[in-house]
N, C-alpha and C positions, 0 to 999 in steps of 0.2 A: 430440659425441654418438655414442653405438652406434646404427647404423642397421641396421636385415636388410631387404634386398628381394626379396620373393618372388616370381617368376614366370614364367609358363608351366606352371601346373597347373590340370589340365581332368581332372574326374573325369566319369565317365559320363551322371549324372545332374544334378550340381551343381557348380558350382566351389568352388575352395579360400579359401574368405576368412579373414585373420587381421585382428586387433584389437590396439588400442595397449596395452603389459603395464604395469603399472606402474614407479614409475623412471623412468630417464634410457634406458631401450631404445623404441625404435617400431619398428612395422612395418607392411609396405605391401603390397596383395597386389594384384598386376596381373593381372588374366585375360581371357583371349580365347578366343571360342570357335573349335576348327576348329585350332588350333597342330600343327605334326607332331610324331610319337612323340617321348615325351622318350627321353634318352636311359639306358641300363642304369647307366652307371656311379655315377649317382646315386642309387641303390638298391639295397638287401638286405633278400631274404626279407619283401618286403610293407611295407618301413618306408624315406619319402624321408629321403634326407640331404642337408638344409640348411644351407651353408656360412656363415660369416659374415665381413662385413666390418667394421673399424671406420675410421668418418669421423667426424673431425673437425667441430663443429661451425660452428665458425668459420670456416672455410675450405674445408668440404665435401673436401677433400681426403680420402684412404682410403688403407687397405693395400696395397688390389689393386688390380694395374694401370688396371684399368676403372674403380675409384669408386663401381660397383654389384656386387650379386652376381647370378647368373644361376642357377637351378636346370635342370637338365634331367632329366628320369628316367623311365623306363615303370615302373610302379608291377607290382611283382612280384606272382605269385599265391601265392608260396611262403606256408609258414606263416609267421604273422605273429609267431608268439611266442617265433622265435630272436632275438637281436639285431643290429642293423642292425653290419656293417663297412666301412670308409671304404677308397676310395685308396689303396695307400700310398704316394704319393707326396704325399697329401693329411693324410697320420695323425696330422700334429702340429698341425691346424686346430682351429681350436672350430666345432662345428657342433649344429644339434638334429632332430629323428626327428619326421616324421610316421607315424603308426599310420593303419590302414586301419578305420574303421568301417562293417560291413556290416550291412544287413535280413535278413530271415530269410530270403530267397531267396542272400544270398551277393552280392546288388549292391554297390558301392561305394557308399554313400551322403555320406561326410564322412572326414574327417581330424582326429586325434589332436593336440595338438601339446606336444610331449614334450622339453624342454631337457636338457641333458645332465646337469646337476647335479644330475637326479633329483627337483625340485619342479616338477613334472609340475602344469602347468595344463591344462585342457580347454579350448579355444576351440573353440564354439558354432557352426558355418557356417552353420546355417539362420537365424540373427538377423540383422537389419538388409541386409537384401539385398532389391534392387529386382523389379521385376517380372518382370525376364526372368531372376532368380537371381543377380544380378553384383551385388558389395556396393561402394558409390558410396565411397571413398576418396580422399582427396584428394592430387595428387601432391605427392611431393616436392620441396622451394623448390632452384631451379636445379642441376636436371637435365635433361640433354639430350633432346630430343625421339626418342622411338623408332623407330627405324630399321624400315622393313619386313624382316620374319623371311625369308618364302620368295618367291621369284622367281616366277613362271609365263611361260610363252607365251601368247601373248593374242591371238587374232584377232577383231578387229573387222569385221561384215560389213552392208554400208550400201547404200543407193541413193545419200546423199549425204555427204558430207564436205568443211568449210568449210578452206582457200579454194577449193577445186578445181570444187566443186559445193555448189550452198545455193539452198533454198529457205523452208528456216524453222530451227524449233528443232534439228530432227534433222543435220541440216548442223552448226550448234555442235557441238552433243554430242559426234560421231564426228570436232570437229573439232579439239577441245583435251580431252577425255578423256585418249585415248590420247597426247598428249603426258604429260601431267601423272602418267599410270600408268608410261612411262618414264622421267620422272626418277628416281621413285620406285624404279628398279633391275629395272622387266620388261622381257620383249620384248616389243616389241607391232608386231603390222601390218593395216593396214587396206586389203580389200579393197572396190575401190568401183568402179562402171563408166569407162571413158574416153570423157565426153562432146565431142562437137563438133556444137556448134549457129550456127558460121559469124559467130561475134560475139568480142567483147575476150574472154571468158572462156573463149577456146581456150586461150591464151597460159599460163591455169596449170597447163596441163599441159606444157608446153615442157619442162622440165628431166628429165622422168619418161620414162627411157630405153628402147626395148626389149629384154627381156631373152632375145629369140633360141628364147622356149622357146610351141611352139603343142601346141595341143590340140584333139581331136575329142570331141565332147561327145555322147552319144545322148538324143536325145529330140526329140520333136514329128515324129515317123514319120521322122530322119533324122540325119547327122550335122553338128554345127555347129560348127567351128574357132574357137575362139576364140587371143587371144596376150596377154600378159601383159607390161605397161609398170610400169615403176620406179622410184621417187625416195628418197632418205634424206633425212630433213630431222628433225631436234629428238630425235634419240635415237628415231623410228617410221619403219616400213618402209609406205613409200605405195605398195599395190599396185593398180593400175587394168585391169581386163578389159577388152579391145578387141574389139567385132564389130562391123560395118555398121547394127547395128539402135540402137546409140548415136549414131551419125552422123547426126542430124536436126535442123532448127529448131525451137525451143518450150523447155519448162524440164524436167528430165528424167522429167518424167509425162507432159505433155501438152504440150497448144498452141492457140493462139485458135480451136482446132473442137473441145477438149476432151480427155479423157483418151486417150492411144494406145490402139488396140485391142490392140497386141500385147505388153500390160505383162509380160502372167503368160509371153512366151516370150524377154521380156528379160530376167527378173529371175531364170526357171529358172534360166536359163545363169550369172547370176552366182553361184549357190547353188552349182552343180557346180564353178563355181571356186574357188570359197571352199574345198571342199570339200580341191581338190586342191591347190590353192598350197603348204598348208605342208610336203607329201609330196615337192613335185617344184622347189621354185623355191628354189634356194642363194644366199641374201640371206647378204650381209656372207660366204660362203663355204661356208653349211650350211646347211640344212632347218630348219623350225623342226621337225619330228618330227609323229610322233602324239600327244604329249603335251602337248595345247594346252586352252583355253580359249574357245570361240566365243562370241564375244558379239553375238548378231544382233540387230538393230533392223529392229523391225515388219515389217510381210508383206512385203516385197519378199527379204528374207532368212529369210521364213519354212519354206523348203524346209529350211537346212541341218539342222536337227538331227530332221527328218523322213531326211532323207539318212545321217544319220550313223548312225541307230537300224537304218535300212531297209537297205541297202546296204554297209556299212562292218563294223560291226560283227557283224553275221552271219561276216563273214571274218577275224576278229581283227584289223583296222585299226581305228584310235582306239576302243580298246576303255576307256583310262583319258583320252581327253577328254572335256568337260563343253561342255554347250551352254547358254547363260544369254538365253532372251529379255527384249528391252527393252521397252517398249510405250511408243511414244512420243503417240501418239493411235490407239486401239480401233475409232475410227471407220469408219479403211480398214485392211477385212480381207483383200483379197484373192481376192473372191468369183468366181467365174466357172462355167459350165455344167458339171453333171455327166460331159458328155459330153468334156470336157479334162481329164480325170484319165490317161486313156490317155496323152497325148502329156506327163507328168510324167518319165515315163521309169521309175516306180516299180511295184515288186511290188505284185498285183490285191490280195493279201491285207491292203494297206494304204490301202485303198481308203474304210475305215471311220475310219482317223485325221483324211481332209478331210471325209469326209462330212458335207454341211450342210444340213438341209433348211429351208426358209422357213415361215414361219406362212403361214396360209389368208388372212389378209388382207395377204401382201404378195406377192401369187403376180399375173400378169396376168390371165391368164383361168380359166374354169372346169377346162380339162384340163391346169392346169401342174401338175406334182406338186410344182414348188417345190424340187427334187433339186439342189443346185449340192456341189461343192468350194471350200472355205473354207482357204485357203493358212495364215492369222494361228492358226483354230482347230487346223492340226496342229499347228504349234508349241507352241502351249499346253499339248495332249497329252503331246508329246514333249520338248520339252525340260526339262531337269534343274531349273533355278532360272527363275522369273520377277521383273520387276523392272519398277516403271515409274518417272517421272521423278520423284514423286512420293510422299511417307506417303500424301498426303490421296488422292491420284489411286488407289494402291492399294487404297482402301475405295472408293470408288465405284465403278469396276468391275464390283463384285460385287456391284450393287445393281442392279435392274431397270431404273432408271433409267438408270443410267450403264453401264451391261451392251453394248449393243446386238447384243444373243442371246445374248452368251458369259457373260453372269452365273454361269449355274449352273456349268457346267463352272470356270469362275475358281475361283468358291469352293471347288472341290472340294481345288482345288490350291493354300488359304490358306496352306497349314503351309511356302509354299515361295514364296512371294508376296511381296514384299518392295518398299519404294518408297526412292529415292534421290534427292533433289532435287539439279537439273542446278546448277553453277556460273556462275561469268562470268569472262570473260576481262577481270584486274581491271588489265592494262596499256591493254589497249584502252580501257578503261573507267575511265577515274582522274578527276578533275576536278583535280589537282594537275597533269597532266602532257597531258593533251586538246588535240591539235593543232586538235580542229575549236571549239573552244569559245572566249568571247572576249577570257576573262579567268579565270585559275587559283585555284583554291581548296581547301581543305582542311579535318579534321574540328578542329583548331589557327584554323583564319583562315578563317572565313564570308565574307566582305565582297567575294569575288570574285565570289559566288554574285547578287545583285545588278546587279553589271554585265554580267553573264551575262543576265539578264533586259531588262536595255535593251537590250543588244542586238539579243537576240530581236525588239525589238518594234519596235526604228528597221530591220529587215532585212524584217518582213511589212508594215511600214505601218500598224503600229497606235500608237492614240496612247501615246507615252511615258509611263508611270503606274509608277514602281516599287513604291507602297503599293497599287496595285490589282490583287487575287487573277487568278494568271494560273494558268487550269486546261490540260493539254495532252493529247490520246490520239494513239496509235504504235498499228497495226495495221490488219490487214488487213480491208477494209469488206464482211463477210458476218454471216451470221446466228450462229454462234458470239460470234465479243467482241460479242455486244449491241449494235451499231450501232442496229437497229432502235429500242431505247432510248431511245440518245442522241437520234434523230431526233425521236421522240416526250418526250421532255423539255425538247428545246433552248428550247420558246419559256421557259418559265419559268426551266431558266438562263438565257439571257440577259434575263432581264426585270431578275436584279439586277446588280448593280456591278461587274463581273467582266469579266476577257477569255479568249478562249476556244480555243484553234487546235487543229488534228489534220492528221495526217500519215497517209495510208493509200488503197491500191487495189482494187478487188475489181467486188463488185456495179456493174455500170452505174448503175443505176438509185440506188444511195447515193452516185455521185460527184459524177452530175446534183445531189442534193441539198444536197451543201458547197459544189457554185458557186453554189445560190440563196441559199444560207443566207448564204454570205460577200456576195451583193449586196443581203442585208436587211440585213445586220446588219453596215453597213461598219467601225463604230467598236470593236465588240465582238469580231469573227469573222474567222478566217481559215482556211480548209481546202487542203491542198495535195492533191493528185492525183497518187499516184504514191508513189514510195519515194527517199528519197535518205540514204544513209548519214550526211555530214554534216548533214545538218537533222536528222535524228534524236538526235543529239547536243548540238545545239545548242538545242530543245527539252526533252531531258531536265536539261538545263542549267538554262538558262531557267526554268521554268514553276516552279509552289511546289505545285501539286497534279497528279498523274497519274493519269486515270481510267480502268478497267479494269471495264467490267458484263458480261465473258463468260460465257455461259454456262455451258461447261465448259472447263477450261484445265489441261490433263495439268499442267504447271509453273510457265509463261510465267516470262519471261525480264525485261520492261520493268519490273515491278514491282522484280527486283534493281537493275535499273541505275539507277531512279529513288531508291531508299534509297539506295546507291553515293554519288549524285550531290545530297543532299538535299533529294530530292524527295517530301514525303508521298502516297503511293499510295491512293488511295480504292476497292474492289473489291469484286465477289461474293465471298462467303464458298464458294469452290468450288475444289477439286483444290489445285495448288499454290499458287494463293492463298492461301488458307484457313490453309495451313502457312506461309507467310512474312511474312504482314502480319497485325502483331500490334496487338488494337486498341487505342486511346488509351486510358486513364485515366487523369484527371487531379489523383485523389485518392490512388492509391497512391504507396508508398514515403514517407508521410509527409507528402502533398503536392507532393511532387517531381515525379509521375509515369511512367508507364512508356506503353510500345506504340508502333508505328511506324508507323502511320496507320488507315484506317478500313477497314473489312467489313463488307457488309450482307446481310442475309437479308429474306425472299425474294428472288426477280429479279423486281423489280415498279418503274413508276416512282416512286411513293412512295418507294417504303425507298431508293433510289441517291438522290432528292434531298434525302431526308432525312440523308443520310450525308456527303452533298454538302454541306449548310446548317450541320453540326456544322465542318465545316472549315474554310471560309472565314469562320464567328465566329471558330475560332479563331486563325486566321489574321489578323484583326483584330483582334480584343480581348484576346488572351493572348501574345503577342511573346516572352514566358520559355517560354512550354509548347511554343512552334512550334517554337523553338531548339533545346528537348530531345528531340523527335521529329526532328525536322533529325540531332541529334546521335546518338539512338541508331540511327536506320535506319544510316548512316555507319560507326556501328562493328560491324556484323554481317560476319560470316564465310561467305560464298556463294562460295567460292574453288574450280579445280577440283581443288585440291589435299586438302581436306576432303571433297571428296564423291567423290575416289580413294580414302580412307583406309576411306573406307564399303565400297566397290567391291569392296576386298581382305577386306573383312569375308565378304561374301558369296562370293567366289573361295575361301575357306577352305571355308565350307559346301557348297558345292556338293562341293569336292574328297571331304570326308568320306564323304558318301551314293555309293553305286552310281548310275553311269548309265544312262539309262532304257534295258529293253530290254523289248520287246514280247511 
């Protein structure tokens, strides 16, 4: 068969789409927003030239070396009504002419599409194309997955990054992102403090060398030397800031008396590193340059691209880097007294980018004016692209609700707004290959999945029951995942047929509760206290429903691994929940059904046990529907290699737009 594939045209306003001509010819039209300038040689006087290949159909084999055709071209402004000249090293090609269709201002609004033998058909762009303008075409039957186009330098700037430092979500992220953006052919390096808190977890810093090169840093009325430690590991540059004020016991915020007081003068100092690393630290033998890519997660990195706007660029330094904050949870913004803006180190006349003031009822007394700087809020300001873990999490936000003060401001800065659900690390995470689980299984052979659950239950002491609904929660015991909930629903969960465990630490006062609850409830209940990586696994294993009634959840993670792992997830319908767990029906598709487990609205204890009740019937009485939900959570794609391909989506846009200057 004659194949043409078109791509890499991006018109101003619209993309290029073409449609299948009649015949034995098709065509394909691939676009993406944000591509770099085509190239000249594939155009004359306002009209592209598109080459053609012929491929076999049988064999998909082709003329040209590739097997595709590749267009590149900047679309001329010349007059359009000389005619198009080819190559000539290309002149004896068949090829056919786009024409430039302009509005009456002269915009580019569409494309001509003009075959050479002069029976000049019109193809239509504005038809059948989705909401964002990109017309849904289906790819062509075996061919190669597309290569990322343009490289970037990419610096990631964290408080944490897993294995070195982890305390929750944000730790994954910063901690297999940036792998997964380098295989994909960037450079990437993450900048993250070098903690030691006098426990096993010094040890992953061991290999991370120093690399000789220190630095005096101005700010907090003085100068502060920081030095720079190093590791290569998976194709990323692990880079760790060293000062005294990381060398403490507790987890790198706080510790059992609470949050450190001197966050906002540990986390300056990594913003001004981040700032400098890729100017002065010769990884692998050269700078990553001024021509990077800052990807900062949450207020602890909220300075840099306050930094970059304020400081940098004023003096022609990283004038063409791009700053993209992450928002990993809105919650913690960074907040502290007006009167610490001084020792930021920054110009007075930017003094209005943190300015935060409090509402009247969350002020202490009658003469606070409530005047604080808000670290989280300049970022928002200032940086070029925002991004949180989440679709779902990006509209809430922006709602009053889920705002917490920065609604307005967010919304202002929708058009730039943008949500990415995080991945999993799907080796860690396999149930075919899980060293901590007790028996292997796959989306091919359930039956392991089973003995997975006995074991669970001869390991906590609960009676052996493989046909008895084993429900399981993983997190942290505070008032976000709903604990409160659970606590207030437990008696009537356990009043039915069901067993019940949870794994999590937090609140005193909810731990005390899982040891009463497991000494009521010895045959049903079991609460562990505390975190343990293998039981976490061996639970997600285990159990046949995993419940999540959080209030708000930028992403959450448990819910992948519990689909991963065929475990149907029961959840509030909120942030990235909301977007990953899809709900049951078990009338669609013919009766087949679809969705991968349940979501309930409101957060109330009715509707969770109501949602609760739909599951373990079905878990009972529908053994084919359980399977299918088993089956489709199982084959979802939550890789962090798909939510890279997003990543670069947005690294394009951001490139396109000017960065922020004051």
């Amino acid at each position: 068969m004659e194949s043409l594939q078109v791509t890499r045209l991006l018109s101003w306003k619209s993309f290029l789409n073409t449609a299948a001509k009649a015949g034995t010819t098709r065509f394909r039209a691939t676009t993406q927003l944000g591509f770099p300038p085509l190239s000249k040689k594939a155009t004359k006087n306002g009209f592209l030239m598109i080459r053609r290949s012929f491929t076999n159909a049988s064999t998909g084999s082709g003329s040209s070396s590739g097997g595709t055709d590749a267009v590149s071209g900047n679309i001329s402004s010349h007059d359009s009504s000389s005619p198009p000249v080819e190559d000539e090293k290309d002149e004896n090609k068949p090829g056919y002419l786009l024409g430039q269709e302009k509005d009456g201002s002269g915009l580019v609004i569409g494309f001509h599409f003009i075959p050479p033998s002069g029976d000049h058909e019109v193809i239509d762009s504005s038809k059948d194309i989705d909401g964002y303008g990109v017309k849904k075409i289906e790819d062509v039957e075996g061919e190669d997955k597309a290569q990322t186009r343009v490289s970037y330098n990419i610096v990631f700037v964290t408080a944490e990054a897993a294995p070195y430092s982890k305390t929750g979500g944000l730790g994954d992220v910063c901690g297999s992102l940036p792998v997964a953006l380098a295989a994909r052919g960037h450079r990437v390096m993450v900048v993250s403090p070098r903690y030691f808190n006098g426990t096993a977890a010094d040890e992953n810093f061991t290999l991370a060398k120093d690399l000789g090169c220190c630095m005096k840093i101005c700010c907090f009325g003085g100068e502060q030397e920081i030095a720079f430690f190093h590791e290569y590991r998976e194709g990323v540059d692990w880079v760790f800031v060293d000062h005294p004020s990381y060398h403490r016991p507790g987890n790198p915020y706080g510790d059992i008396n609470g949050a450190f007081g001197d966050n906002q003068f540990r986390y300056t100092l990594l913003c001004y590193a981040a700032c400098e690393a890729p100017l002065v630290l010769p990884l692998g033998g050269f700078t990553y340059g001024e021509k990077c890519i800052f990807l900062v997660n949450d207020w602890h990195a909220g300075l840099v691209p306050v930094l970059l706007a304020s400081k940098y660029r004023p003096h022609g330094v990283y004038k063409d880097a791009r700053s993209i904050l992450v928002i990993h949870n809105l919650s913690h913004q960074g907040v502290e007294p007006a009167a610490t803006y001084k020792n930021l180190g920054l110009p007075s006349e930017w003094y209005g980018a943190l300015e935060w003031v409090f509402p009247t009822w969350a002020r202490t007394h009658a003469l606070d004016t409530g005047e604080a700087v808000n670290v989280l809020k300049g970022a928002i300001v200032t940086a070029d692209r925002l991004l949180t873990v989440s679709k779902g999490y990006s509209w809430e936000i922006t709602t009053v609700e889920g705002g917490y003060g920065l609604h307005e401001i967010l919304s202002s800065r929708k058009s730039v707004l943008n949500g990415i659900t995080n991945g999993i690390d799907i080796t860690e995470w396999n149930p075919s290959s899980d060293e901590h689980i007790a028996s292997h299984y796959s989306i091919d052979d359930l039956s392991g999945k089973v003995q997975c659950k006995i074991a669970l239950q001869k390991e906590l002491g609960l009676p052996i029951r493989p046909d008895c609904p084993l429900i399981g929660f993983i997190g942290r015991l505070d008032y976000q995942k709903g604990i409160d909930l659970i606590r207030l629903a437990a008696p009537e969960i356990l009043a039915d047929d069901i067993q019940f465990v949870m794994l999590g630490s937090g609140d005193p006062q909810f731990e005390s509760w899982m040891r009463d609850t497991e000494a009521t409830y010895k045959d049903k209940y079991r609460g562990w206290v505390g975190f343990n990586v293998p039981i976490s696994h061996r639970i997600t294993a285990g159990c046949d429903i995993l419940l999540m009634p959080s209030r708000f959840e930028p992403c959450g993670l448990n819910q992948l691994y519990a689909m991963r792992y065929g475990t149907i997830p029961v959840v509030h319908a909120t942030g990235g929940l909301r977007d990953t767990v899809e709900n049951f029906n078990p009338f669609a598709r013919e009766g087949s059904g679809e969705g991968t487990g349940w979501s309930f609205l409101p957060l109330s204890e009715e509707s969770m046990l109501t949602a609760l009740r739909f599951a373990i019937r079905t878990y009972r009485e529908h053994k084919s529907s359980w399977e299918g939900l088993m089956r489709r959570g199982m084959e979802k794609d939550y890789t962090w290699e798909n939510a890279a391909i997003q990543y670069e989506q947005v690294f394009e846009w951001a490139s396109i737009d000017p960065p922020y200057i004051h």
